[in-house]
N, C-alpha and C positions, 0 to 999 in steps of 0.2 A: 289759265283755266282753273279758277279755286272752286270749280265742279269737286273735283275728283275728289279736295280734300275735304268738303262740307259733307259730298255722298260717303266715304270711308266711315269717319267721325260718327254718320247717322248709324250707316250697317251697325259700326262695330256696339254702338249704343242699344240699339233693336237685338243685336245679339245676346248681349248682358243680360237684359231684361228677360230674353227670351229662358235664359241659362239659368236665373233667379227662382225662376218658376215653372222648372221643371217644362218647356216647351220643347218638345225635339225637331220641329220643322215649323217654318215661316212659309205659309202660301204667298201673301203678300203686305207689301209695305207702300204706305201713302206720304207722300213728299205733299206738304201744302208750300207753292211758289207764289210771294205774292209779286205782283205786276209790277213794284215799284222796285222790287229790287234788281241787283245787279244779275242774279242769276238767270243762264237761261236753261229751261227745261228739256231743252234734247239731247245736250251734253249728261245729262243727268242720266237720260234714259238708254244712252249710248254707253255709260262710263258704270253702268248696275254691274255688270256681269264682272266687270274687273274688278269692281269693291268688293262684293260677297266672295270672289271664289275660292278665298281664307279660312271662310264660314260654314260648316257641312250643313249647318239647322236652316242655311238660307239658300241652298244649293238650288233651288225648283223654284225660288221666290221671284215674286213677279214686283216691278214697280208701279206704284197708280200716281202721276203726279196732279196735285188739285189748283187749280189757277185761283189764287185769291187778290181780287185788288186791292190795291193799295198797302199789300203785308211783305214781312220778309217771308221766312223758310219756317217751317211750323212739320216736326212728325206729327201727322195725325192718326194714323190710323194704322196698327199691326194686325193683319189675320194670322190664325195660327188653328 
C-alpha cells in the first residue's frame, strides 16, 4: 500500500507551504489520480486522517480526490 507514503509526503508538502505563508488552517486538499496509475483512490481517502493527524493547520481538512485520465498524481488544489 504506497498510499500511505505518497499521501504523508503530499500532507507534509501542503503543510510547508501552508507554514511559508503564514496559512494556519487547511479546509481542503485536492489529490488529482490519474486512471493510468497504479494508485487507488480510496485508500487515499481511508489513510487522510492518519497522514494529517501530525499537522494541527490540517486538523479539519478535508480531501477532494480529482480522477484524471491517463495522468499519475498531481496536488491540485489547497483551500485555505
Amino acid at each position: 500500500m504506497h498510499e500511505l507514503g505518497v499521501l504523508s509526503r503530499a500532507v507534509s508538502k501542503v503543510n510547508g507551504i501552508a507554514e511559508q505563508n503564514g496559512i494556519e488552517r487547511i479546509k481542503f486538499m485536492t489529490l488529482e489520480v490519474g486512471t493510468e496509475s497504479t494508485f487507488v483512490p480510496v485508500f487515499f481517502e481511508k489513510l487522510f486522517p492518519l497522514a494529517k493527524e501530525s499537522y494541527p493547520r490540517l486538523r479539519d481538512a478535508e480531501l477532494k480526490i480529482a480522477l484524471a485520465p491517463g495522468k499519475g498524481l498531481i496536488i491540485k488544489e489547497i483551500g485555505y
